[in-house]
N, C-alpha and C positions, 0 to 999 in steps of 0.2 A: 461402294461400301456404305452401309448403312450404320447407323448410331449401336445396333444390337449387334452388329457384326464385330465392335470392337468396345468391349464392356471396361467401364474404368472398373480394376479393382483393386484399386491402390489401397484402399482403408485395410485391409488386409496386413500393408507395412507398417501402419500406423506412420506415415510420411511427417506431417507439420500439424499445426493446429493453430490458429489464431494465437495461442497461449504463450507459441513457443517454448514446447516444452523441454526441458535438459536433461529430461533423459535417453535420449536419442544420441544415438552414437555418431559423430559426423566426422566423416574421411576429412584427415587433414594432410596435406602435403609430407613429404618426409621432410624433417626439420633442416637436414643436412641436403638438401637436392636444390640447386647444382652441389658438387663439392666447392670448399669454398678454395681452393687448389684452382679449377675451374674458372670460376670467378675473376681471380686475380691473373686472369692471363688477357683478360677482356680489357684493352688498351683504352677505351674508349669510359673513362668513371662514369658517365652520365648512363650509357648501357648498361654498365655491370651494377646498376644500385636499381633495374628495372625490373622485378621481378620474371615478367612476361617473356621478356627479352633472353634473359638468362636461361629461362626453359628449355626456349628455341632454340638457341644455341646450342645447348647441351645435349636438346635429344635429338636433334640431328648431324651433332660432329661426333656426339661419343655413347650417348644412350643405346642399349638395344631396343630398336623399335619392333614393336609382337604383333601380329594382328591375328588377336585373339576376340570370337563375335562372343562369347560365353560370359554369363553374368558372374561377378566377381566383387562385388559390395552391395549389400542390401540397402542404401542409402543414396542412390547415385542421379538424389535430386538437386542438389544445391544449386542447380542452373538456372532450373526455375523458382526457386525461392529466391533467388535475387531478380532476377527476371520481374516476379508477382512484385518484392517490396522495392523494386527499381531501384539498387542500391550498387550503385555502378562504381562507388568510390572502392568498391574491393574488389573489385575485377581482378581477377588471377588467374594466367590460364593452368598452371600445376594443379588447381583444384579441381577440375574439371574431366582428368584424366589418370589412370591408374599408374604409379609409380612405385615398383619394387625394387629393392635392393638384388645386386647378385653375389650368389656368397663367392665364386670362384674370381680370386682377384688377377689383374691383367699385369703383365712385366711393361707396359709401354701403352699408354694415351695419346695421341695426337689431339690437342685444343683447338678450338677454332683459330684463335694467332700463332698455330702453328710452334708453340710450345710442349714439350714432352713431360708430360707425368707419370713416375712410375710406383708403383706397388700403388695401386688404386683400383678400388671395384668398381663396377660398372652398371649401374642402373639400368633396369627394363624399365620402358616406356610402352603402355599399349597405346597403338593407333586409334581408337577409335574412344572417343571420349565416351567416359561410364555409363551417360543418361542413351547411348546406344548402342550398348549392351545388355540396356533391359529389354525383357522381349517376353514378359510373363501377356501381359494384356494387351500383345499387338502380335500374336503369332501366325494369326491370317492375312498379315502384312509380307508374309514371306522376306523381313529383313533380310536378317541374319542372311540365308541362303541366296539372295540378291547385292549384300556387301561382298560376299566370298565371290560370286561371278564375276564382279567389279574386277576385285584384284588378279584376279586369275586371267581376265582378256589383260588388262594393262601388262601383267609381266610378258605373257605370250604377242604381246606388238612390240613390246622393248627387244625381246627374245627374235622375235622374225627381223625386226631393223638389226639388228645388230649383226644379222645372220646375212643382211643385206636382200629379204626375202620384201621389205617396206622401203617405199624412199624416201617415205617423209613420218618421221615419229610425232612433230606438230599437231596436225590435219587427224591423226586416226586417234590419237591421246586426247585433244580439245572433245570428239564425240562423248567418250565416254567419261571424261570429269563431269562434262553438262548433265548428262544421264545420271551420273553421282548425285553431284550437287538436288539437284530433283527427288531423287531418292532418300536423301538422307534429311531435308528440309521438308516430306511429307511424312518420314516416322517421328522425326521432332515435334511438328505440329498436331500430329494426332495425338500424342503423349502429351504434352503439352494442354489439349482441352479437356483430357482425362484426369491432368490432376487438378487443374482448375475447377472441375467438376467436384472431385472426391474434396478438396479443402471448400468447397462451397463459397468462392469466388465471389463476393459484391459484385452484383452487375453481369455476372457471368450464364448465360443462358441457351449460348449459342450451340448449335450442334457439330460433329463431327465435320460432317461434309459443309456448313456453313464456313465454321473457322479454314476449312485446306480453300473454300475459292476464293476468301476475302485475301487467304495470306500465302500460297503457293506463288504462285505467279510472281507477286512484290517481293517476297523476299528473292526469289531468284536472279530476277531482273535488276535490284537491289544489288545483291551479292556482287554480281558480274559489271554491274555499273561504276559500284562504291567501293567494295571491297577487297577484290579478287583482280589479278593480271593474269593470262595467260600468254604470253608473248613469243611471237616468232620469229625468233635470231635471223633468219634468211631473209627476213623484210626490215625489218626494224630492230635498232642499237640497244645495247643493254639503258645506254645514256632513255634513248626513248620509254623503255618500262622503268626506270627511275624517275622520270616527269610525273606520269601515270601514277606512282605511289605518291609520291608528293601533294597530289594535287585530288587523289582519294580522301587521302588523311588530313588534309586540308579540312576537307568538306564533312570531318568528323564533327559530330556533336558531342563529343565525350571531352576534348581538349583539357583530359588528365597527363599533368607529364610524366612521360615515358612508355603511356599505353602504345601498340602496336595497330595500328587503325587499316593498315591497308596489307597485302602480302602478295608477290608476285613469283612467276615461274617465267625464266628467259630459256627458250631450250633452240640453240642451233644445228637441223640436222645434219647442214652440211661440214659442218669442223669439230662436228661430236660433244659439246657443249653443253652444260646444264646448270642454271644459277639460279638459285631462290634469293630473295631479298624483300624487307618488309619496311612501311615507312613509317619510323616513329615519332610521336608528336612528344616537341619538349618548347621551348618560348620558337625555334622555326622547326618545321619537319623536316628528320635526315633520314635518309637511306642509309641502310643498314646491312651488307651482306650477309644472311645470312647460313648459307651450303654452297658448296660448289664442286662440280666433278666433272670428268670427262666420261663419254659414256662407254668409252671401250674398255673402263679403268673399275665399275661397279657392277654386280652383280642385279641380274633380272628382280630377286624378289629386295635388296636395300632400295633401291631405286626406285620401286612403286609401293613402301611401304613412306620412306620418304616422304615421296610425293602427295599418298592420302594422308599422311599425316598432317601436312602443311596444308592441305585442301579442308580437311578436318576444323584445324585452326581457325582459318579463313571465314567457314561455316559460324563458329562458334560465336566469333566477334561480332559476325552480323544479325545472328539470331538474337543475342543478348542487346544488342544498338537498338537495333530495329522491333522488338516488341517490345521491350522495357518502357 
């Protein structure tokens, strides 16, 4: 891939400008998401006053999660505007991600503590955070069509374990998150030096293919190191990927209370088992559950919409850590 291969042409959205101008329209979270219904089920006050946390929670115990590759805001840079002015004191990951309301309401919610809410709507969560969903100036990236493949193996290996046609959902899931992970931290970085480019970046001079070898590689290896568990129940204790989070988030440089620093997947395929948890830093870092199912109990596409979600997540904290 060459520099002419992938043209910034962001000036076109009229994106930022040194000026920061106010009249740009800029996605704001829904003011009500979580519900505050929701909220008040989260035992834990220190969690439920965390914004980040509260997302989590939400959009994987009660949100509909979409995964939809189709552009849906004309704005969907604010990652890298904080990114560029390193402004890490508002880290929010609701901003980052598309949030609609749904009009038909549900007779019965199940909360994360297992509390019941009824006559309540139900929010759509898309999977895939906004700035990867743009795909106007990287369409020779073949994204889009390489996120859809993504999902499309992960449910058909959930689908064949389940069918008992795989014996191990671990081992074939760990390839293709890596191959994710890869893929989705090479359309950020191209993006990334293209608007660097169009806001004419102090210092910024580098090319395409300069910025993916300086920072492909680290951030992945980053990710996997610092950010990210993938853990195998068949070997190792949930207790053991709770170390792991601890001791990621530890090693945060952000040591903002309540941010979410690290996020793990415990999946055992001998006793059907699947547990997300992430570790949050507040004066010590806790473990925090937060998903959990059995895998003969959720369907092919919840379960790997889920799971890129949470992978998604993961992504986000460290691309924002790690370049800022």
């Amino acid at each position: 891939m060459s520099d002419s291969e992938v043209k910034p042409e962001f000036s076109s959205l009229l994106l930022v400008s040194s000026a920061r101008s106010t009249t740009l329209p800029i996605k704001a979270p829904t003011p009500v998401f979580p519900p505050s219904q929701f909220v008040d089920t989260i035992r834990d006050r220190r969690v439920a006053l965390c914004p980040s946390s509260c997302f989590l929670l939400y959009s994987l115990n009660s949100a509909k999660l979409t995964f939809d590759t189709s552009q849906t805001s004309e704005v969907p840079f604010e990652l890298f505007k904080e990114c560029y002015h390193k402004n890490k004191s508002r880290f929010d990951l609701s901003k980052y991600f598309e949030v609609d309301k749904m009009d038909v309401p549900l007779d019965q919610e199940l909360t994360f503590e297992g509390t019941t809410i009824s006559e309540t709507s139900k929010e759509e969560v898309s999977v895939l955070p906004l700035i990867l969903k743009y795909h106007r100036t990287t369409a020779n990236l073949n994204t889009e069509k390489h996120l859809m493949a993504h999902l499309t193996k992960l449910k058909a290996l959930f689908k064949r374990f389940v069918d008992r046609k795989v014996s191990n959902l671990y081992i074939n899931w760990l390839k293709l998150i890596e191959s994710y992970v890869e893929l989705v931290f090479r359309d950020l970085l191209v993006k990334w030096c293209q608007w660097l480019h169009t806001v004419r970046a102090m210092g910024h001079r580098r090319s395409v293919q300069t910025v993916l070898r300086m920072w492909l590689n680290r951030l992945c290896k980053q990710f996997w190191s610092r950010y990210f568990v993938f853990e195998n129940g068949q070997k190792n204790s949930v207790n053991d990927m709770g170390r792991r989070l601890i001791r990621f988030a530890q090693a945060s440089e952000w040591n903002l209370d309540g941010t979410s620093a690290s996020y793990g997947v415990w999946i055992d395929s001998k006793n059907g088992i699947i547990l997300f948890a992430s570790g949050l830093v507040f004066e010590q870092v806790q473990v925090c559950p937060m998903y959990g199912t059995c895998i003969d109990q959720i369907a092919p596409e919840a379960i790997t919409t889920k799971l890129l979600f949470y992978v998604n997540v993961a992504i986000i904290e460290c691309f924002v850590n790690e370049i800022s």
